[in-house]
KOLKOL-762357 format. One line per field, with one value per residue: residue in one letter; x negated, y negated, z of N, C-alpha, C in turn. Coordinates in steps of 0.02 Angstrom, whole numbers. Example, Ala and Ser with C-alpha at 12.3 -4.5 7.8 and 13.67 -1.06 7.14 Angstrom:
BEGIN
residu = A; S
n.c1 = -660; -642
n.c2 = 284; 112
n.c3 = 390; 354
ca.c1 = -615; -684
ca.c2 = 225; 53
ca.c3 = 390; 357
c.c1 = -660; -645
c.c2 = 165; -2
c.c3 = 390; 394
END
This chain:
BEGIN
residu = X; X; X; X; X; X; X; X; X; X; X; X; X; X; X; X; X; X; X; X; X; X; X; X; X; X; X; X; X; X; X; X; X; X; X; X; X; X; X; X; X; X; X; X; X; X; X; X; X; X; X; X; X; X; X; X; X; X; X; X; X; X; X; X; X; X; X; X; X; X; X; X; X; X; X; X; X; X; X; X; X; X; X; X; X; X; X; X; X; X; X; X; X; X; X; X; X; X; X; X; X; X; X; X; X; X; X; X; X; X; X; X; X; X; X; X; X; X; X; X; X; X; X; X; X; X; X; X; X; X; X; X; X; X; X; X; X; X; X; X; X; X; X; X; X; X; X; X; X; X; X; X; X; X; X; X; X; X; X; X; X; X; X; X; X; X; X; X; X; X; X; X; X; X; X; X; X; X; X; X; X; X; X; X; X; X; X
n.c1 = -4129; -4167; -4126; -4242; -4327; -4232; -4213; -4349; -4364; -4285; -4355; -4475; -4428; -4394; -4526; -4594; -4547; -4531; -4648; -4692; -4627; -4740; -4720; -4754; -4725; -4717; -4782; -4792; -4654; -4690; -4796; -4706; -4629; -4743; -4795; -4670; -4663; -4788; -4748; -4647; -4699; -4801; -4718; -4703; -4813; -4903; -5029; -5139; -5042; -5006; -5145; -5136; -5053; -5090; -5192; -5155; -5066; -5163; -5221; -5087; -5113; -5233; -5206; -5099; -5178; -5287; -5187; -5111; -5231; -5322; -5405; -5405; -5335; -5178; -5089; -5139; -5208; -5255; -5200; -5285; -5398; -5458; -5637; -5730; -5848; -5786; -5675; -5740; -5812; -5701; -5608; -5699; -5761; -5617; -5609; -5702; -5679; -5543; -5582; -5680; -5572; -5476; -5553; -5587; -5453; -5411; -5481; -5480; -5374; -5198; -5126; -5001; -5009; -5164; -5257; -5179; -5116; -5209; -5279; -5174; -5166; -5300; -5315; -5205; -5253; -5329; -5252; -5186; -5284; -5321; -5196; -5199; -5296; -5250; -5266; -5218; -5210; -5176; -5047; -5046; -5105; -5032; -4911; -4946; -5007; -4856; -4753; -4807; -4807; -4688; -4653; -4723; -4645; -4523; -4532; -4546; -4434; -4389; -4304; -4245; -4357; -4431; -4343; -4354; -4495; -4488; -4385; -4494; -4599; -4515; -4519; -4647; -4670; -4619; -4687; -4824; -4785; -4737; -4857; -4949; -4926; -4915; -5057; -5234; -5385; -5500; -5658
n.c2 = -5133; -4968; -4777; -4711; -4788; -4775; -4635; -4614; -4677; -4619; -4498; -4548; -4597; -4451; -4375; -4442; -4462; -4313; -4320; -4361; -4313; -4187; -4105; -3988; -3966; -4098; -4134; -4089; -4144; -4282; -4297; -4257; -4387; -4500; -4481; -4516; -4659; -4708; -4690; -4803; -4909; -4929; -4986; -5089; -5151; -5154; -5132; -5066; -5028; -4913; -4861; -4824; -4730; -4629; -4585; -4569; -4451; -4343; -4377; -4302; -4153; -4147; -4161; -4069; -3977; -3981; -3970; -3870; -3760; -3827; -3816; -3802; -3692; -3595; -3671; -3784; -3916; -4022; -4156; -4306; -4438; -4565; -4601; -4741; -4756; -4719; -4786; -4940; -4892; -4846; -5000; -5073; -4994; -5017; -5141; -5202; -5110; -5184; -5312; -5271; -5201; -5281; -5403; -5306; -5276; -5427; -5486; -5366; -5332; -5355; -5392; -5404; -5495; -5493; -5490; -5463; -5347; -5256; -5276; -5217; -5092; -5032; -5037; -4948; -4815; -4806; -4781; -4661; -4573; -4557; -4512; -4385; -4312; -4310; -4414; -4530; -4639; -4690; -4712; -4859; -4932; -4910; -4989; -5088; -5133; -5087; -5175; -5275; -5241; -5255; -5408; -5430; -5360; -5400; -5531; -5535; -5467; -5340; -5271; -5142; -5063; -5135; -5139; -5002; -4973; -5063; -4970; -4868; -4937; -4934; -4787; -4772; -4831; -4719; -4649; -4666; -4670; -4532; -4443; -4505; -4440; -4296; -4285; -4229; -4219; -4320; -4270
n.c3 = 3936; 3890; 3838; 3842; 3965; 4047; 4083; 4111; 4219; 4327; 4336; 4381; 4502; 4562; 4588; 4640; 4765; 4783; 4793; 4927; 4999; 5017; 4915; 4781; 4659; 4612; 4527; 4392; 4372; 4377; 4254; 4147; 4162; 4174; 4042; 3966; 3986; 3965; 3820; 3819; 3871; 3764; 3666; 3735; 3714; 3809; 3823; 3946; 4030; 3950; 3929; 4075; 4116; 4021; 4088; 4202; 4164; 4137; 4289; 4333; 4329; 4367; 4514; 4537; 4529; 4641; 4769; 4747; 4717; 4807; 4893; 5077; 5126; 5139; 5108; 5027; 5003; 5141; 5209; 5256; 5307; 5234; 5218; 5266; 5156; 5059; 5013; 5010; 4897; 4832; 4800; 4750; 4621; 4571; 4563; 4485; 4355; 4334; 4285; 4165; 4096; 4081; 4002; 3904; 3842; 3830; 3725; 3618; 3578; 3543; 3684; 3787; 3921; 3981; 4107; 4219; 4214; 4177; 4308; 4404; 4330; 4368; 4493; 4529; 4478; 4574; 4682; 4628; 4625; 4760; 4796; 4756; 4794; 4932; 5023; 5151; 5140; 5005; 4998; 5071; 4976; 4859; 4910; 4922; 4748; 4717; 4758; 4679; 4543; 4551; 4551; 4461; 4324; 4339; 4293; 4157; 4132; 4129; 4222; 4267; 4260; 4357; 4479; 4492; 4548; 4660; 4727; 4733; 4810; 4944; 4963; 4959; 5079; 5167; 5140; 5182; 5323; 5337; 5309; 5417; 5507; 5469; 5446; 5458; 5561; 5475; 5385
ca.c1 = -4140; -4159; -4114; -4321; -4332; -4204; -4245; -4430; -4337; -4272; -4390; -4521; -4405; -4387; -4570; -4629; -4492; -4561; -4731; -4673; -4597; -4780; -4696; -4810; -4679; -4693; -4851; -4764; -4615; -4734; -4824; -4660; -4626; -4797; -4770; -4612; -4663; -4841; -4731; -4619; -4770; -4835; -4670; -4701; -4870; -4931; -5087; -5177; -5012; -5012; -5226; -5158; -5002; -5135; -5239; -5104; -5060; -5240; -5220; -5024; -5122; -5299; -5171; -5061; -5209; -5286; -5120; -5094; -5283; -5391; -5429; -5349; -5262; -5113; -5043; -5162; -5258; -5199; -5192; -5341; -5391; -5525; -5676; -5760; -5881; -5722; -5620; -5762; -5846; -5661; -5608; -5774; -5759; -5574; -5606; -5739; -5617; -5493; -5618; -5691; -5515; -5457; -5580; -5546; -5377; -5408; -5536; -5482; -5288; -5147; -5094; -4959; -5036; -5184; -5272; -5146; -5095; -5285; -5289; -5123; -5183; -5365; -5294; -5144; -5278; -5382; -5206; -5159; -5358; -5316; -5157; -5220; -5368; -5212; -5278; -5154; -5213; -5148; -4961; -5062; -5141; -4978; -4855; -4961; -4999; -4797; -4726; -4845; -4766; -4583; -4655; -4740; -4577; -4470; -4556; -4560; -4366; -4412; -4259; -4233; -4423; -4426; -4303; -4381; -4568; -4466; -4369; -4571; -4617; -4472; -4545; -4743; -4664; -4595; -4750; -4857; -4749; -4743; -4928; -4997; -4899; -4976; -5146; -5294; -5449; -5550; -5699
ca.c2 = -5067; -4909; -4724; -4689; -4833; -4746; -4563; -4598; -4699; -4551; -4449; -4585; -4583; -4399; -4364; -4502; -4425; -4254; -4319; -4401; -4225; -4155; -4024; -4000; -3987; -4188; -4171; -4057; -4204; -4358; -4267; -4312; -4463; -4540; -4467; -4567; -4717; -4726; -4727; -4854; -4953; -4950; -5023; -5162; -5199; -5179; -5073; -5079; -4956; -4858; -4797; -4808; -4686; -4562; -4558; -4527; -4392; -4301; -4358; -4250; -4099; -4148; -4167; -4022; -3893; -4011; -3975; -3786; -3714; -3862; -3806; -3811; -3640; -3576; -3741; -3827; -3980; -4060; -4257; -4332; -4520; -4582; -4628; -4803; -4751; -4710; -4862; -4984; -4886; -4875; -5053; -5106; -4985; -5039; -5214; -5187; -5073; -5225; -5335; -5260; -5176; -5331; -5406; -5281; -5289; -5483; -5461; -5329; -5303; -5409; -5351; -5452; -5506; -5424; -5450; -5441; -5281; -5243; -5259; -5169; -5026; -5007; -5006; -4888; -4758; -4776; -4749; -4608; -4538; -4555; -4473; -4315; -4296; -4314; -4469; -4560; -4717; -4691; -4741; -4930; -4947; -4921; -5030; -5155; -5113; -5065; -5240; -5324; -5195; -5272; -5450; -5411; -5315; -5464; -5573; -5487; -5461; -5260; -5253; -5052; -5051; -5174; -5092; -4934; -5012; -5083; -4924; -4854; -4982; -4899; -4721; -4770; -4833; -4665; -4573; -4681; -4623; -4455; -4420; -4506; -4403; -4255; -4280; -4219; -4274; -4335; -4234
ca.c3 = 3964; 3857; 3873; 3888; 4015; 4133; 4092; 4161; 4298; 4363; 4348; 4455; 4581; 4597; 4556; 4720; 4821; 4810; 4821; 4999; 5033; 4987; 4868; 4709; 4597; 4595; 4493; 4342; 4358; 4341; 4197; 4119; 4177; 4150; 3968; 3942; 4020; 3927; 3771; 3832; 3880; 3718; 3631; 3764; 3687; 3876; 3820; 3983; 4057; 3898; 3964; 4138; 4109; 3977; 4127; 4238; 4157; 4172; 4335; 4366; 4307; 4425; 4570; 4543; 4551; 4686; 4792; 4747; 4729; 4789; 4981; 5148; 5143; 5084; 5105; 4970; 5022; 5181; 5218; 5287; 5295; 5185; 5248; 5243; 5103; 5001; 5044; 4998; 4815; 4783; 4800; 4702; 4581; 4545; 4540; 4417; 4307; 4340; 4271; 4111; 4064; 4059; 3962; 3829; 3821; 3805; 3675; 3574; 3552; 3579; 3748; 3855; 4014; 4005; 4166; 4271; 4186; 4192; 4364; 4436; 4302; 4405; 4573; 4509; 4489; 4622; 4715; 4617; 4658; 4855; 4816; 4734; 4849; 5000; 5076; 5176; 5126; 4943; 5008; 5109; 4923; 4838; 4934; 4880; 4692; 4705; 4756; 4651; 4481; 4558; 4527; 4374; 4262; 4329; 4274; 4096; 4120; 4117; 4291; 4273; 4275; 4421; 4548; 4489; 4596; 4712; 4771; 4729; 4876; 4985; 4956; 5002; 5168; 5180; 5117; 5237; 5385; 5323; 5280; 5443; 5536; 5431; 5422; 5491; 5564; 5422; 5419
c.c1 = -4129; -4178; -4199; -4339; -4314; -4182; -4313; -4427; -4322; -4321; -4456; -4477; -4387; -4470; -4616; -4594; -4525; -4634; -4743; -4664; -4676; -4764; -4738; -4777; -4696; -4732; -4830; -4703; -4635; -4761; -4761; -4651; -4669; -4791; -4718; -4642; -4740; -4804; -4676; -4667; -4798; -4793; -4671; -4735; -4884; -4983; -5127; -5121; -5004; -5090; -5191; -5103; -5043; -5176; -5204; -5075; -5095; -5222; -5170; -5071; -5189; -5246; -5119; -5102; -5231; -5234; -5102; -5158; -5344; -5429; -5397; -5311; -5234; -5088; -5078; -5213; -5201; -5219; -5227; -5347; -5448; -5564; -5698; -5783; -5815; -5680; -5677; -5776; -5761; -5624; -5673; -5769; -5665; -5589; -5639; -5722; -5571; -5515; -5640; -5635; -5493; -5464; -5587; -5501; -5389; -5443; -5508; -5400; -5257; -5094; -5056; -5011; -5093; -5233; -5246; -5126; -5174; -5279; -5253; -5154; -5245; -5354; -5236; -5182; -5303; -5317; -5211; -5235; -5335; -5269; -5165; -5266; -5310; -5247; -5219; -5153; -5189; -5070; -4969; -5057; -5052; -4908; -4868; -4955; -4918; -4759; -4763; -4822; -4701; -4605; -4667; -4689; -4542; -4481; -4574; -4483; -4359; -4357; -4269; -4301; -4432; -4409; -4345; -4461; -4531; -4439; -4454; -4596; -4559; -4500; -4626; -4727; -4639; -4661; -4783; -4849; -4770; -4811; -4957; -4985; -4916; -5057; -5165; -5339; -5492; -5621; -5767
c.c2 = -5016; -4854; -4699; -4731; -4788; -4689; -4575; -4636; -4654; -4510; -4477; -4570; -4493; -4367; -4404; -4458; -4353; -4256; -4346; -4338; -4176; -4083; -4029; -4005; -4078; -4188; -4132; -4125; -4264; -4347; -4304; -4370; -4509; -4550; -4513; -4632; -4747; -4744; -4790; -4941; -4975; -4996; -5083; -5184; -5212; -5100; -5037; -5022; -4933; -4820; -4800; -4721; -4622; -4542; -4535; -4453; -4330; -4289; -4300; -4192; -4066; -4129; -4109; -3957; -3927; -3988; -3905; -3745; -3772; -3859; -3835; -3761; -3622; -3655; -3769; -3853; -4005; -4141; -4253; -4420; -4522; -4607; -4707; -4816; -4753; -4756; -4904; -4957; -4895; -4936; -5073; -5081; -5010; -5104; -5213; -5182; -5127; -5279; -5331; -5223; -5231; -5385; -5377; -5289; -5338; -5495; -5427; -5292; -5360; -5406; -5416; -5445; -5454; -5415; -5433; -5366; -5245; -5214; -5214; -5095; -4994; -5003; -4957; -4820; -4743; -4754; -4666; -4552; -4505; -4509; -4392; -4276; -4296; -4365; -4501; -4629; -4735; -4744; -4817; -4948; -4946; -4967; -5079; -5191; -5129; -5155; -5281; -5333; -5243; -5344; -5476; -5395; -5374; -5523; -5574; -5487; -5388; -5254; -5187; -5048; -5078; -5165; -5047; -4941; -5038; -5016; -4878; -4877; -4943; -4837; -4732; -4794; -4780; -4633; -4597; -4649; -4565; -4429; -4435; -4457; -4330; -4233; -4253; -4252; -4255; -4298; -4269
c.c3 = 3908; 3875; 3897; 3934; 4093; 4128; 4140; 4214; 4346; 4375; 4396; 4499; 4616; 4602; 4651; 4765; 4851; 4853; 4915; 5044; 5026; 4953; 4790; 4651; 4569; 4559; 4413; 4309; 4322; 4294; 4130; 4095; 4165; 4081; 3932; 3970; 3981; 3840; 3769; 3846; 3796; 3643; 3665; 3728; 3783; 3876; 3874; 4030; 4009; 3931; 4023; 4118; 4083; 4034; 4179; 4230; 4139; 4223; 4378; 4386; 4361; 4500; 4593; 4571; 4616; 4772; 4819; 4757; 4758; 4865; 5003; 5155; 5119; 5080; 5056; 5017; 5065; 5188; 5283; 5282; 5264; 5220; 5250; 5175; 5046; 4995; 5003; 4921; 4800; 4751; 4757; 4627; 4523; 4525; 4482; 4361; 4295; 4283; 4163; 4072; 4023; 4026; 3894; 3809; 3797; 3743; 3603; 3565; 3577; 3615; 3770; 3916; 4015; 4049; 4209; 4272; 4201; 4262; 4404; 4378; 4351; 4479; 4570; 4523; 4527; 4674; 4694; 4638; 4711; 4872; 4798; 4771; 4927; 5045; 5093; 5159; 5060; 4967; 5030; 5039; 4875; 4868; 4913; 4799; 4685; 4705; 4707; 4578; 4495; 4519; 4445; 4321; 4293; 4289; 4180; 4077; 4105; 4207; 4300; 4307; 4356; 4499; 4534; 4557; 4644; 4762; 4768; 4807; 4942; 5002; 4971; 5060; 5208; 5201; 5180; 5306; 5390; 5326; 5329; 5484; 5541; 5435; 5466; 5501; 5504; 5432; 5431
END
C-alpha cells in the first residue's frame, strides 16, 4: 500500500458517496481521484486503467457541467432510466471496446492482464456514461463492474485498492436505492 494508493482511496470513497448524495461537488473530487489513481495505475503497468482513469477524467468535467448546466432546472439533470436502445448500443458498444482494447494492450505494450483489464475498463465507462447522463441504471452496471474490480486487485494483492471496490459495491447499492427512488419517467 502507498500514500497515493490511500489518498485516491479516500477521495473514491468520498467522491461515490457524494455522487449517491447527487451533490456535484463529487465530480471536482473524482477529477482528483481519477488523477491519482491513473498514475498509480501506470506504476502497476495496468495500461488499460491508466486510458480508463484519462478518460475518466474528461468524463468528471462532462459530468460536472452535465449535473450543474445540462437540463432539468435549477436542479441540473434529473435521474431517468435508460431506454432499451441505450441499454443494448451500450452493452455492444462496450463489449466491442472490451474486445479491441484488449487486443491492443495485448499487442502493443506489456500490460498485466490485459483483457480482463480491457474489459472492466469498457464497461467502467459505459457506467460512468449512464452516470453523467443520471441514468439509474449506472449504479445495476456498477455493482457488477465493482465486485468484479474487488476480485480483480485481490487477486493482484492491490487489498487498499480492493476494499476500496468493495465498499464501491456498498455505495452502488446505495446509489441504486437512492436514484430509483429519484428518477423520473424516462421520456
Amino acid at each position: 500500500m502507498t500514500t497515493l494508493e490511500l489518498i485516491a482511496s479516500a477521495l473514491g470513497v468520498l467522491a461515490v458517496w457524494l455522487t449517491v448524495r447527487q451533490n456535484p461537488l463529487c465530480w471536482p473530487i473524482g477529477l482528483v481521484m481519477v488523477s491519482l489513481y491513473g498514475w498509480f495505475f501506470f506504476e502497476a503497468r495496468l495500461y488499460s486503467q491508466v486510458l480508463l482513469n484519462g478518460v475518466f477524467a474528461a468524463m468528471q468535467v462532462y459530468g460536472w457541467w452535465q449535473w450543474t448546466r445540462g437540463g432539468g432546472g435549477e436542479g441540473g439533470r434529473p435521474v431517468v432510466g435508460a431506454t432499451g436502445m441505450e441499454i443494448g448500443a451500450g452493452v455492444v458498444v462496450a463489449s466491442l471496446g472490451s474486445v479491441g482494447l484488449g487486443l491492443l494492450m495485448a499487442t502493443a505494450t506489456e500490460a498485466a492482464y490485459p483483457g480482463p483489464d480491457a474489459a472492466l475498463t469498457a464497461f467502467s465507462l459505459l457506467a460512468q456514461l449512464w452516470m453523467a447522463l443520471k441514468r439509474w441504471q449506472c449504479w445495476v452496471l456498477w455493482i457488477v463492474v465493482d465486485v468484479l474490480y474487488v476480485g480483480f486487485f485481490v487477486y493482484q494483492g492491490y487489498w487498499l485498492t480492493a476494499g476500496l471496490y468493495g465498499l464501491f459495491t456498498l455505495l452502488a447499492v446505495m446509489g441504486l436505492r437512492e436514484w430509483r427512488r429519484a428518477r423520473v419517467a424516462a421520456p
